[in-house]
N, C-alpha and C positions, 0 to 999 in steps of 0.2 A: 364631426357630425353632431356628437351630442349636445357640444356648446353652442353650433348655428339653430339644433331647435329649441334650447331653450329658448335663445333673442328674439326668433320665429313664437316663440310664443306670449312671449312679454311682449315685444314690440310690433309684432304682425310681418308680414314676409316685407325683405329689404330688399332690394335692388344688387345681384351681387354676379360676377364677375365670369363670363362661361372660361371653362376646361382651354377652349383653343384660341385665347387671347391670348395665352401664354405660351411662353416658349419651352422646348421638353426639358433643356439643363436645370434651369431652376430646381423641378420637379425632384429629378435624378439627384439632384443636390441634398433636398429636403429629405430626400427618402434614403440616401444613404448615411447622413445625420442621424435620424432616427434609428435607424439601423446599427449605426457605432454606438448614441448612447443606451438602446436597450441590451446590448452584449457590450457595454463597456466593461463589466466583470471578468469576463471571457478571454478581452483581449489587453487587461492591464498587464502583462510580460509582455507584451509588443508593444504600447505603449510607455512604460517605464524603461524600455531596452534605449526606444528613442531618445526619450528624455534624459539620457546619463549620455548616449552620444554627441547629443546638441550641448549638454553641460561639457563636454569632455574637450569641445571644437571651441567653446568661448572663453573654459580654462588657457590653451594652449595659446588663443588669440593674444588675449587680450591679461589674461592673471595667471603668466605663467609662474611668478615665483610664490603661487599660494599654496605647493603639492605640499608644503610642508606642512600647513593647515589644516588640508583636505586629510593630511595623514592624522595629525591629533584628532579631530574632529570622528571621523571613524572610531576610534580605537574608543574616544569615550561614549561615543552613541553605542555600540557594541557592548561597553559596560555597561551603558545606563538599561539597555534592554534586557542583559543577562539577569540582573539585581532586581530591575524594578518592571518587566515586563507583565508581571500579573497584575499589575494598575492600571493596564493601557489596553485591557481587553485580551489579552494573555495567557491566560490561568494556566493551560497544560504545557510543561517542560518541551514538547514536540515544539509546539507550536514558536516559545521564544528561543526555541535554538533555531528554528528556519528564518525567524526575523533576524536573529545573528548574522546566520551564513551570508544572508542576502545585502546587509549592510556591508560587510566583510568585501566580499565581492565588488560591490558596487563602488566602496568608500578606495579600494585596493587598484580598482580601475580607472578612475580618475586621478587619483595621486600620479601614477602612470602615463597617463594621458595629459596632464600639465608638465608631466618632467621631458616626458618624450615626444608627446605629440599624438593623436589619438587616431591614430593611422599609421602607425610605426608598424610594423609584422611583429609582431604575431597579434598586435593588441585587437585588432577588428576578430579575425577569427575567437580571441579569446575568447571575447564581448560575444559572438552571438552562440558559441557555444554554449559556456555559461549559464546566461542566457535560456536555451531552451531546457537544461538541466535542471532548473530553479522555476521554471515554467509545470513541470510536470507535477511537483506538489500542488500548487495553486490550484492546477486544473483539476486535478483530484481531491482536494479539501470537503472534508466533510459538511464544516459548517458553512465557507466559500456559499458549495452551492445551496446550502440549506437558506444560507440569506437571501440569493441571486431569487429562487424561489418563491420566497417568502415577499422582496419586493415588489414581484411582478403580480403573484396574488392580491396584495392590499390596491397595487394600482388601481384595481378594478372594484376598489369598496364602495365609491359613489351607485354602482350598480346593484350592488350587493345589500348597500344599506334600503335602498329605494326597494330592492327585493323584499327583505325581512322587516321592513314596516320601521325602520330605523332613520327615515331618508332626511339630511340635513347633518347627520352625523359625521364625524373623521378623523381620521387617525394622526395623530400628532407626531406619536417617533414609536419603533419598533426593536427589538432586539431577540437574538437568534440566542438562545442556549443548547445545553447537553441533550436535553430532552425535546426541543420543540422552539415554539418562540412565544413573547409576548408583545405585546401593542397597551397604548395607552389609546383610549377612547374617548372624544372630548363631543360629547350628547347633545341635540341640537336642544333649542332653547324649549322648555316646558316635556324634555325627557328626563327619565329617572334608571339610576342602574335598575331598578325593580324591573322597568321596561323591557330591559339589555336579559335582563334573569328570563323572562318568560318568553323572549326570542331565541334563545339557546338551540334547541332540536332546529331549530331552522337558520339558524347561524351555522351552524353543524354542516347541512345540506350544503348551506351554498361556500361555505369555504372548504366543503372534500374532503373534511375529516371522519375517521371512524365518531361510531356514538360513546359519548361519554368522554368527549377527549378535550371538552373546551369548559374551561372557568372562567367567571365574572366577579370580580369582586370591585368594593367600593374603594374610591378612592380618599381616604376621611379630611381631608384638606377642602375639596371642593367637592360640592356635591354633580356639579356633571361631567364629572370624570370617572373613568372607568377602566379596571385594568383586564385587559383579555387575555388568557393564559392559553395557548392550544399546546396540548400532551401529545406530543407525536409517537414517542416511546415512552413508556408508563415506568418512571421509576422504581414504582412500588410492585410491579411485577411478580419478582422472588420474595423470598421471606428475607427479614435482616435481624443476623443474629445479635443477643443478645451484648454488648459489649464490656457489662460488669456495674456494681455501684457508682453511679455518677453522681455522689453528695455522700458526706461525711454529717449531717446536721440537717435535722427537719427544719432547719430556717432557711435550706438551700432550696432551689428551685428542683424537681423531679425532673431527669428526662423520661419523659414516656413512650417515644418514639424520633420520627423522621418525617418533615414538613417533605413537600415535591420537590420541593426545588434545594432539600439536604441539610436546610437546617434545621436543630432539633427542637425538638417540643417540649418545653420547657415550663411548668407551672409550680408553684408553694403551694401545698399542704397544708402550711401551718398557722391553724387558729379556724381550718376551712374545710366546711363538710364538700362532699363528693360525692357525686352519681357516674355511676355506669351502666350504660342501658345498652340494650341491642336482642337481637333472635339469639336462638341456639345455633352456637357455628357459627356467630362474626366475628368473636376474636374475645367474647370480655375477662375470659380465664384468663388469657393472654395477657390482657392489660393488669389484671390485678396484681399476675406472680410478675411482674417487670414491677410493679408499684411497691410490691412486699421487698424483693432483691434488694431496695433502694433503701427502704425502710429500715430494714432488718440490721442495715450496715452504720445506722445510722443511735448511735450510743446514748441521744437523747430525748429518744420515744419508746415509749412503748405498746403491745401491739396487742389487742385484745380481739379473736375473733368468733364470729359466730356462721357455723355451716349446717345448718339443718339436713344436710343430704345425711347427714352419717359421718361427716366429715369426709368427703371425698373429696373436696377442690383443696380446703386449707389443712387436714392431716399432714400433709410432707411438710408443712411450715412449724409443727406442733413444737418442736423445739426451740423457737425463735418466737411464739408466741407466750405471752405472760401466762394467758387462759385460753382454752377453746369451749367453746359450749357446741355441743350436736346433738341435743335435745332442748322441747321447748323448755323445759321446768327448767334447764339449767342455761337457757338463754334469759331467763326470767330474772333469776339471780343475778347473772352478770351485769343485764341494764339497771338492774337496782341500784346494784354496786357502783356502778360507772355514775349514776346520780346521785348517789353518797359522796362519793370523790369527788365531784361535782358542786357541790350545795359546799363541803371543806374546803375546798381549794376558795371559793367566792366569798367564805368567810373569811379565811384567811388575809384574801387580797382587801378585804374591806377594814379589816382591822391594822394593817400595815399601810396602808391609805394607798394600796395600787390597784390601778386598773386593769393590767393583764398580766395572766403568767407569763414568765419569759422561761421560754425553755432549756435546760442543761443537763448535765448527766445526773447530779444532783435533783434535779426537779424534773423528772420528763416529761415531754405531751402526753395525753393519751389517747390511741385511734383505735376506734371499736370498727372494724372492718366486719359486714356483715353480707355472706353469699345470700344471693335468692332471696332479698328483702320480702318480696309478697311472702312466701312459706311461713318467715317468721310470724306478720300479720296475723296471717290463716291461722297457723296452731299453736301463736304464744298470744291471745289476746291483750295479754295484761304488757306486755314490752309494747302497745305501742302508746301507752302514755308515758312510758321512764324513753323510747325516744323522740317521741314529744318534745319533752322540756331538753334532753342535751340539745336537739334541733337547736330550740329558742336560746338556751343559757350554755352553752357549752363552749360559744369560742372564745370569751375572756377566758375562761379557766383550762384553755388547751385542751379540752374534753371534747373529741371528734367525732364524726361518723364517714364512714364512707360505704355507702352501700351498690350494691349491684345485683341490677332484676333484666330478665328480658322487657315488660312492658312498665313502664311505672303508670299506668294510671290513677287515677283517685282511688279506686276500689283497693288496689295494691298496696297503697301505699298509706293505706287507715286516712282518716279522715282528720290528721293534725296535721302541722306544718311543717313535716319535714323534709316534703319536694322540693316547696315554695324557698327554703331555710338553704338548698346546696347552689355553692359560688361556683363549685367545678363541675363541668358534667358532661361526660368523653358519653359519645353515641355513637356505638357500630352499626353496623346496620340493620335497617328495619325494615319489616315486611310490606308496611303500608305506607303513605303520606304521612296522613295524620298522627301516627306514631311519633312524627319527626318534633311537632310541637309538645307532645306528653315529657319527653326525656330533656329537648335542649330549651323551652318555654313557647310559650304564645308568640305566632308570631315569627317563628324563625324559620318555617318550611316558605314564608312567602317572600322573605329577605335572602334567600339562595341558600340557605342549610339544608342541602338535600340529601340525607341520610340514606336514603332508600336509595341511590343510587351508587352506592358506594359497592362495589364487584367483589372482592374477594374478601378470606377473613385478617382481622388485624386492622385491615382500613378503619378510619375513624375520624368523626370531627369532633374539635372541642370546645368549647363556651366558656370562656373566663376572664375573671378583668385584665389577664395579658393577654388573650388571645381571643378577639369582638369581631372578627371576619371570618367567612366561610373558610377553612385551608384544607386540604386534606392530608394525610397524613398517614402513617402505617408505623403499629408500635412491633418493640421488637418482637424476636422472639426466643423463649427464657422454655426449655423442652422441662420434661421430666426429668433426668440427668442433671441439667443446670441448675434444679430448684433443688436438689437434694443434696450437690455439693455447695450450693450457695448457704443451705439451712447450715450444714455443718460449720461452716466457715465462719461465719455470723453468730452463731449461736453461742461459742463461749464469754460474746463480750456484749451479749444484752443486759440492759440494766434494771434493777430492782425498783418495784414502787415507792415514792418519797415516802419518808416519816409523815408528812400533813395529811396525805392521802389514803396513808395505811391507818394515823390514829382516825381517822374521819370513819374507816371502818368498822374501829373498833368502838369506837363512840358509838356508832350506832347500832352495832349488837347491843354492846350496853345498853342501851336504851331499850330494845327487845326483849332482852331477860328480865330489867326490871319491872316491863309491863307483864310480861307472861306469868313475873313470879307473884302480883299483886293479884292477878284474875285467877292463878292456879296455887291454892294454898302446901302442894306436895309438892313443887317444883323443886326443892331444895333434893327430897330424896328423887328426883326423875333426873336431878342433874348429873347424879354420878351416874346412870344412864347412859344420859346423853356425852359423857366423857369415854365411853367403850369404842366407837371407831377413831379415836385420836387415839386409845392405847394398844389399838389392833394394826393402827398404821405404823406406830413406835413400835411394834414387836416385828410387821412384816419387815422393815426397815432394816431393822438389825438381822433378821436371820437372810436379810437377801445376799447371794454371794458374791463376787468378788466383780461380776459382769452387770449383776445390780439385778433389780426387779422391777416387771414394765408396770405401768399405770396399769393396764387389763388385771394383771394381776393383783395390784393394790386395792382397785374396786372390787373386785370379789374377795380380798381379804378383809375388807369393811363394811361392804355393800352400801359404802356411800357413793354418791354422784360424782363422773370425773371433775366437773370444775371446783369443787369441793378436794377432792385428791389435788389438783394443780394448786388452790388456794393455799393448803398445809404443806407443800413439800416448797412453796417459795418460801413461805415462813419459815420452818425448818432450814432449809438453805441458808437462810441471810441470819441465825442464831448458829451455825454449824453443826446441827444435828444430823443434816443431809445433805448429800452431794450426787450431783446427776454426771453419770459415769458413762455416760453415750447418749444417744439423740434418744429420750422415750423412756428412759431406763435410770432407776435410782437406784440406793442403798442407804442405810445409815452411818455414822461417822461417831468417834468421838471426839472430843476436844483434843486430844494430843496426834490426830489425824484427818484434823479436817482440815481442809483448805479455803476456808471461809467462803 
């Protein structure tokens, strides 16, 4: 009917044929055709029953001496399906042992029926027993009817598309997975996936599925192509536990979680700032202790962070980081430092005539991970021009950032380039739209980055030169428990700041004393002064006992700043003056018992 009106409408009405010129069989005929091939699924064990008796009766005619064939020929299709059955559409063990059995049978019944005859007793009975045995899975298959479903749905897209404003559109080939199914979408001419994107809620409607259950993404080969995803069962449902360090070397790629469709998310770090953005409660603690876990294990970085809560998110990591600063004055210091090492390292590569650092245990990266980037802004005014310049100059010399704010706007994130400067940038979810362009850029809420629609926490999409398509995603999950034996675990084989990097710092003290001693003619006598908490940490040091003395108590025996404590007791460490004897906790050492 629908193809007589179109012609009725191109062509204007035609001359065509009444109901009772015809005879009723035809009809019956046509109509039970149809009827076979729209339950053709239904009834392929009645159909392939036949098909092996009809082979079984031209065996015995005509090629009876081929059972010995028919038996090789079995026995290696039966191999070739145990072995290689997850190539051919396959994947779960159920599934290639039923195509086993069913060769088996099938291959085992004909050999039979060429030796004997395929009407011998007991072989009919066999056959339809069999038969209905081997019937009963098919008919019950999950994904069977999840296909059978799923065809009889697309049948009706020509309707569907002319519904949702898509009409010229059609669907090329289809396939049924664990979760749901996907379609390739071939756009009629002067359509664009954008289009396909802004039909979504009404694609939704007309193909039946809950909301939220259908993705669009581009196809980058051709631009009117279109891949349709429908989530029938949501992968990312549960949580998925954490499964341990997945990279040995910050030049490996991060897993950070689990794509829909199970592969994992995988991006480099290295040489590469990073944002995480999202509300309170979409998962970004989550993503960060999964990014430290990795880190942490990882012999040829090291880990500078900054948490203005107090240290509440990066404390349990305190051991496995080189510094932590939890106040502004001594986030102030660190970025300075971190642009000291900075500026040394770029000297260095200029004098050696190279253009980037290469990372190793000997020379590490350096990633200055920073919670709650706006707070820093707010009450460290002066850190946002030292990160400023890491932004701009920091990835030749492995000198990183990676921050994470609920919103980044301009306001947030100071008025230098440090948004503009991040290549990664995982976005959980947000409250508003517009949100969605602030974290992943300009422009990406209208190319199907839909952020704000992401349901639960952990969900995430990500923006990076691997990964330039809408996907969703869910990073693991890494508890309290897991970050505290992961710090421990990690912690005794972090590596020490290079010599380039550490003389870079002492150069530029140097440089400070000399200026201070020029403008301050007493400096000389204020230095032995200022040498009183390095000999108050040398005396706590030694009287601490055998379980050690925590940093709390080293800054009240100094009354210097903890990143100042964490600065002297690395140095101390790597001369053997001191040795950290549990997560937190020091003591002094001497030479004939240190362990370097």
């Amino acid at each position: 009917m629908r193809r007589n009106a179109r012609r009725m409408r191109r062509y204007g009405v035609q001359p065509v044929a009444n109901v009772n010129d015809l005879g009723v069989a035809p009809l019956v005929i046509v109509g039970i055709a149809r009827l076979i091939w729209r339950y053709r699924s239904e009834l392929a064990p009645i159909t392939y029953t036949a098909s092996i008796l009809l082979t079984g009766v031209i065996l015995r005619r005509w090629f009876p001496e081929w059972w010995l064939s028919v038996l090789i020929s079995t026995i290696g299709s039966s191999a070739a399906l145990a072995i290689g059955g997850r190539w051919v559409n396959l994947p779960r063990p159920i599934e290639r042992g039923y195509a086993v059995v069913t060769t088996v049978f099938a291959g085992t019944w004909l050999t039979l029926a060429a030796y004997l005859g395929p009407f011998m007793p007991p072989l009919p009975a066999v056959l339809s027993v069999g038969a209905l045995v081997l019937a009963v899975p098919w008919w019950a298959h999950r994904r069977r009817r999840a296909r059978v479903r799923v065809e009889r749905t697309l049948a009706a897209w020509p309707d569907i598309a002319q519904a949702v404003g898509l009409a010229g559109s059609r669907i090329q080939s289809a396939m049924v997975d664990l979760w749901g199914y996907r379609v390739r979408l071939k756009l009629a001419r002067g359509q664009t996936v954008e289009d396909a994107i802004n039909k979504l809620p009404a694609l939704e409607s007309a193909l039946g599925t809950r909301r939220g259950a259908l993705r669009i993404q581009p196809v980058p080969q051709q631009a009117n192509r279109a891949d349709v995803r429908v989530i029938e069962k949501d992968p990312h449902a549960d949580a998925i536990p954490w499964p341990g360090p997945s990279v040995t070397s910050v030049t490996q790629p991060v897993k950070l979680g689990v794509f829909e469709d199970g592969s994992p998310v995988r991006v480099s770090f290295k040489r590469r700032h990073g944002l995480f953005g999202g509300i309170a409660g979409a998962g970004k603690s989550g993503g960060v202790n999964v990014l430290l876990g990795d880190l942490t294990a990882c012999p040829d970085v090291i880990i500078w962070g900054i948490d203005l809560k107090r240290g509440m998110e990066l404390m349990p990591w305190a051991s496995c980081l080189d510094r932590l600063a939890t106040t502004p004055q001594a986030a102030d210091a660190l970025l300075a430092d971190a642009v000291a090492i900075l500026d040394g390292r770029a000297d260095h590569l200029a004098q050696q005539g190279l253009r980037v650092w290469e990372p190793s245990p000997d020379a590490p990266a350096l990633i200055i991970l920073v919670d709650e980037y706006a707070e820093l802004i707010e009450e460290a005014p002066g850190a946002e021009r030292s990160t400023d310049s890491i932004a701009r100059r920091g990835r030749a010399p492995a000198v990183n950032l990676v921050v994470a704010t609920q919103r980044p706007s301009q306001r947030a994130m100071g008025k230098g380039a440090v948004r503009s400067q991040m290549d990664i940038r995982v976005s959980f979810r947000v409250r508003e739209q517009r949100d969605v362009d602030l974290i992943l850029g300009q422009g990406m809420l209208k190319a199907g980055w839909h952020a704000h629609r992401l349901d639960a926490p952990g969900k995430f999409l990500i923006s990076a030169p691997e990964h330039d398509v809408p996907r969703r995603a869910r990073t693991y999950l890494l508890d309290d428990e897991g970050v505290q034996r992961t710090a421990e675990r990690h912690a005794p084989y972090r590596p020490q700041l290079d010599a380039i990097s550490a003389a870079a710092l002492e150069a530029r003290d140097a440089l400070k004393a000399s200026q201070s001693a020029v403008q301050d003619p007493e400096g000389p006598s204020r230095s032995n002064a200022s040498d009183a908490p390095e000999r108050a940490l040398i005396a706590a040091l030694d009287a601490a006992p055998d379980t050690g003395a925590s940093v709390d108590d080293l800054i009240e025996a100094t009354g210097m700043r903890r990143s100042w404590i964490y600065y002297r007791l690395q140095e101390h460490a790597r001369t053997g003056r001191a040795t950290q004897v549990a997560r937190g906790r020091w003591r002094g050492c001497q030479p004939s018992d240190s362990t370097g």
